[in-house]
N, C-alpha and C positions, 0 to 999 in steps of 0.2 A: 791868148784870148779864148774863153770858150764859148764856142758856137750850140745853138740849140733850134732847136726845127719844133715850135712851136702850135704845129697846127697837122698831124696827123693823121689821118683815119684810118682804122683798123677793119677794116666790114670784112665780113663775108661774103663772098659774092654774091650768095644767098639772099643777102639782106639790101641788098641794093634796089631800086629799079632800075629795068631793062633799061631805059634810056643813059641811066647812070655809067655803066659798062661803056656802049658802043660810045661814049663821048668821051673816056676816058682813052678808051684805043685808039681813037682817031686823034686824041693829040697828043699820045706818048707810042705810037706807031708801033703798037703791037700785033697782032694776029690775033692774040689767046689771051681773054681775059684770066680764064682758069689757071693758066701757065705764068701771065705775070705775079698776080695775087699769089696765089700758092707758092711760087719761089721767096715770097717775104711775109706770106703770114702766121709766123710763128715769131715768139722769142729770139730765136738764132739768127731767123732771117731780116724783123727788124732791125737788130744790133748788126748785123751784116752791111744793109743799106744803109743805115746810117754812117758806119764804117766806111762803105764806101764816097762818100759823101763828103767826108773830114767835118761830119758832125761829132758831136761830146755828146749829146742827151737829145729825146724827141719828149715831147707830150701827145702823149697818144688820146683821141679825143671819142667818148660818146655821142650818138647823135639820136633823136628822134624827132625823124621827118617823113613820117610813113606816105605821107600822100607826096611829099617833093623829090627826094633823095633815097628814103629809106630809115631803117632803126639798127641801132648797133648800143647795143644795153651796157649799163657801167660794171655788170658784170662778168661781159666779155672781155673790155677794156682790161681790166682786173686781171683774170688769167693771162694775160698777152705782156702784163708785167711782170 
């Protein structure tokens, strides 16, 4: 069967809001936001996690939610394919 992870996000930390971060560390118990993202956001890194994962395929998703979440343009998305 193959498995797919449908629901992505690719941001740069950059692109996030602050609140988005610290809620994200507080429930995947990381320390470094900088250190988690950047160990998987690149190409290699998300074929990696997914890899790690026993997933087959992700959709990696755009977002524009600048006053909620943040923006992560379909042209980022793009390069990250």
């Amino acid at each position: 069967m193959t498995l797919i992870d449908f629901h992505i996000h690719v941001a740069r930390i950059g692109d996030y809001q602050p609140w988005v971060i610290d809620w994200t560390m507080s429930n995947i118990g990381r320390e470094s936001a900088e250190q988690y993202i950047g160990q998987y956001l690149s190409t290699d890194g998300l074929a990696r996690l997914l890899d790690d994962n026993g997933l087959d395929y992700g959709v990696c998703l755009a977002e524009m939610s600048p006053i909620c979440t943040g923006v992560t343009t379909n042209e980022y998305v793009a390069e990250m394919c």
